[in-house]
C-alpha positions as a printed Julia matrix, in Angstrom:
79×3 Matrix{Float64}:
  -1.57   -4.52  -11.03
   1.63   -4.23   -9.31
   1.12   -5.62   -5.35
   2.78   -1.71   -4.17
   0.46    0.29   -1.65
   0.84    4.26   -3.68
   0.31    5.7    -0.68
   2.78    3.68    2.1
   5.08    1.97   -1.14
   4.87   -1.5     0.99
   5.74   -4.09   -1.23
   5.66   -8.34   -0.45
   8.74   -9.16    1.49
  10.87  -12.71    0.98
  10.86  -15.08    4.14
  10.92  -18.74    4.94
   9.16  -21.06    5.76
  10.52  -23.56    8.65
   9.15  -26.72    8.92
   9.27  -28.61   12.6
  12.53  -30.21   11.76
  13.93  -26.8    10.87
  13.88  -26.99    7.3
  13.92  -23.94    5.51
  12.06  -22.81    2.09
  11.51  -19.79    0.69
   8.58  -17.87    0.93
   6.68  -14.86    0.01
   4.7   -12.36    2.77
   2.02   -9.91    0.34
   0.59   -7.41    1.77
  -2.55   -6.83    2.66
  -3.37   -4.73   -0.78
  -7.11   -3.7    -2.04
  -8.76   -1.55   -4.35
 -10.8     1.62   -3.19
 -12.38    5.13   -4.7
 -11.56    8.03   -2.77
 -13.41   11.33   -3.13
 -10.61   13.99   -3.52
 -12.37   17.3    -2.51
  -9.48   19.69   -3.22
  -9.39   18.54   -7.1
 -13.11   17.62   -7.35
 -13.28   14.46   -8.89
 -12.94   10.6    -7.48
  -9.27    8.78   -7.89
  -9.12    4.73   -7.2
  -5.76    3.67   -5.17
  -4.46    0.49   -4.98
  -4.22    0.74   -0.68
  -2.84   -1.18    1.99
  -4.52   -1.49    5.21
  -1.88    0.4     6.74
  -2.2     3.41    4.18
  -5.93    3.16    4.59
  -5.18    4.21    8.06
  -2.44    6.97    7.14
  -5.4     8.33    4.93
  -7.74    8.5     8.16
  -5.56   10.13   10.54
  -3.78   12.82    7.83
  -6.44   13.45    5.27
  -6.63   11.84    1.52
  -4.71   15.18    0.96
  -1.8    15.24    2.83
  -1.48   11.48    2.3
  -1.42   12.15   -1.62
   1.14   14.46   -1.63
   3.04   12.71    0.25
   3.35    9.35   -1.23
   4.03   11.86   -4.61
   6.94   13.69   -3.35
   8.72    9.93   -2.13
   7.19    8.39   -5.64
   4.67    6.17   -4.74
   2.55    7.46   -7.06
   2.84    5.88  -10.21
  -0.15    8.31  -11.92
């Protein structure tokens, strides 16, 4: 399981790490990624994402729809 949202494509980001005396280290920010079941009522049948919060929200205010076709025109999708 890749750590992509399919519906958003946020992947981690590289950062550092600074210490009080300003030493620097590299460092990795995930994102916030989980696994949920959706209900897709134009095709009938139940599809399981790997989701971002973020996404989670894109799904809310578009529809799991819109949000679908979407992230499959810009190639989120990998199925």
């Amino acid at each position: 399981m890749s750590k992509i949202c399919q519906i958003t494509g946020k992947k981690a980001m590289v950062g550092n790490n600074v210490s009080h005396s300003n030493h620097r280290t590299k460092r990795k920010f995930n994102v916030n990624l989980f696994r949920k079941k959706f209900y897709w009522v134009e095709e009938d049948c139940w599809i399981s994402l790997n989701i971002s919060a973020a996404g989670l929200r894109t799904i809310n205010k578009v529809g799991l729809d819109a949000a679908i076709k979407k992230a499959a025109e810009k190639g989120y999708l990998n199925a």
